[in-house]
N, C-alpha and C positions, 0 to 999 in steps of 0.2 A: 870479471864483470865490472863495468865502470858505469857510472851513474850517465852516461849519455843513453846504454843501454838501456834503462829504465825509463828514457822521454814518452812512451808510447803511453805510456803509464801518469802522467804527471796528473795529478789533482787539477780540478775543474775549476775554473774559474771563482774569483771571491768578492761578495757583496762589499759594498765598502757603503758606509752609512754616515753620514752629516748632521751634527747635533748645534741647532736644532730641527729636525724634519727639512734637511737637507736644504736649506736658508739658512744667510748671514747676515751678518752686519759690517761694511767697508770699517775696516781700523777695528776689529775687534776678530778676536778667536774664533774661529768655528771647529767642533770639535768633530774627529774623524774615529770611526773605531771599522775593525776589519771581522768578518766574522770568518775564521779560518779555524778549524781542528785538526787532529791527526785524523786520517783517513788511512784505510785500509783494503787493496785492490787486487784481485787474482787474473790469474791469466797464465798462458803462455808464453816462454821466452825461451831461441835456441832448440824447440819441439819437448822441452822440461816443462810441465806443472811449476808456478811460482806466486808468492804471496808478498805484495811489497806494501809498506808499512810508511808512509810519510807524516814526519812533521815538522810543523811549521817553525822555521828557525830566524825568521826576518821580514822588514814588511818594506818596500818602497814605494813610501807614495808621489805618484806625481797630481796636484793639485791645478793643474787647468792653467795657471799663471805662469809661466814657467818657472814657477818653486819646486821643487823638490824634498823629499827627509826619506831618508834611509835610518830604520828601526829596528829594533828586538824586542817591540811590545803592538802587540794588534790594536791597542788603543779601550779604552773603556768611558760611558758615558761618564758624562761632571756626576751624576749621582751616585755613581756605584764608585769614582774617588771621592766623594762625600764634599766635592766643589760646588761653584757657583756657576752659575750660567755665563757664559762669554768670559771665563778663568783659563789661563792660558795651563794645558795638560801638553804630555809627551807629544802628542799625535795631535796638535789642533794646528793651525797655521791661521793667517790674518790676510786677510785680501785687503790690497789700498784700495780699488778700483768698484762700484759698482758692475754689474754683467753678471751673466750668463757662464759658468766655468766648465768643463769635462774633468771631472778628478777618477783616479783611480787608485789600487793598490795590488800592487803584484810581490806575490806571499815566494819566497825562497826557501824549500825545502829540502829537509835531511831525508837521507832511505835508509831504509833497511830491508834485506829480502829474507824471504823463509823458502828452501827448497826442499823442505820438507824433516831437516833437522836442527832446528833454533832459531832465531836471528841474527843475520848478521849483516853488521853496518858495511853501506857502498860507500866509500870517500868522497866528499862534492856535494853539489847542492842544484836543485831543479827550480825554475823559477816556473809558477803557472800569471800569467799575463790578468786581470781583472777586470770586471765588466765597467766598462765608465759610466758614473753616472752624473747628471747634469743637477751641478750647485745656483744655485740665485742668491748673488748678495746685491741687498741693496742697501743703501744712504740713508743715514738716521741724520736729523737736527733736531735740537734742544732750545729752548728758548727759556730765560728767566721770567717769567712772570711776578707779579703783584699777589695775584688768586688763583683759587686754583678754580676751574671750572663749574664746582658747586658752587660755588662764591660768586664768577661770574661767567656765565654760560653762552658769552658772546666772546669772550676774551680769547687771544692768540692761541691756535693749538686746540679749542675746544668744537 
């Protein structure tokens, strides 16, 4: 049995999430995390009973820009690696450009089948393809000020 065998089978498609609430900031990080598990799928294969057992071994994202990153971590919000916001992590990438982006992440997974006595690993790796979701960065400017807007509530920026 070779892992092409197992295509019929491949895990479903995976959410890919944008931090923050899937808006950026041109020149600054946006962070991406993939929500992918092991999954586990029965069926027939060959007219045998079979129990195939995938997990996640890779992530590549393509981010809308024509960026790319090819990973071994599905990414995790700035809080839960105990970062800052717009802090660049494994899995964030930096858009120059204001627009409208399509990102996705297509997870590469390992098998294992059970035919009814143990598991055992298929050599290779199954890619499931990811839903795109649409990123918005837009253009931040800063200006020095005198005051701040308590102080004076006509001043630039307020």
């Amino acid at each position: 049995m070779t892992i092409s065998d197992l295509a019929r089978f491949t895990p479903g498609s995976t959410v890919l999430a944008a931090e923050p609430q899937n808006v950026g900031v041109a020149g600054m990080p946006t962070n991406f995390a993939a929500a992918a598990s092991v999954q586990t799928l029965s069926g027939t294969l060959f007219g045998a009973p079979i129990v195939v057992r995938f997990t996640p071994a890779g992530y590549d994202y393509t981010f809308g820009d024509g960026d790319t990153a090819r990973t071994a971590t599905a990414g995790q919000s700035w809080e839960a690696l105990g970062q800052a916001p717009f802090t660049p992590t494994p899995t964030s990438h930096t858009y120059t450009e204001r627009g409208t982006y399509s990102a996705r992440v297509d997870v590469r997974y390992t098998a294992e089948i059970d035919l009814g006595a143990g598991w055992t690993t298929v050599p290779g790796q199954l890619t499931s393809q990811g839903t795109a979701v649409e990123i918005r960065i837009f253009e931040a400017r800063t200006a020095l000020v005198a005051h701040t807007c308590d102080e004076n509530p006509d001043g630039p920026g307020c």
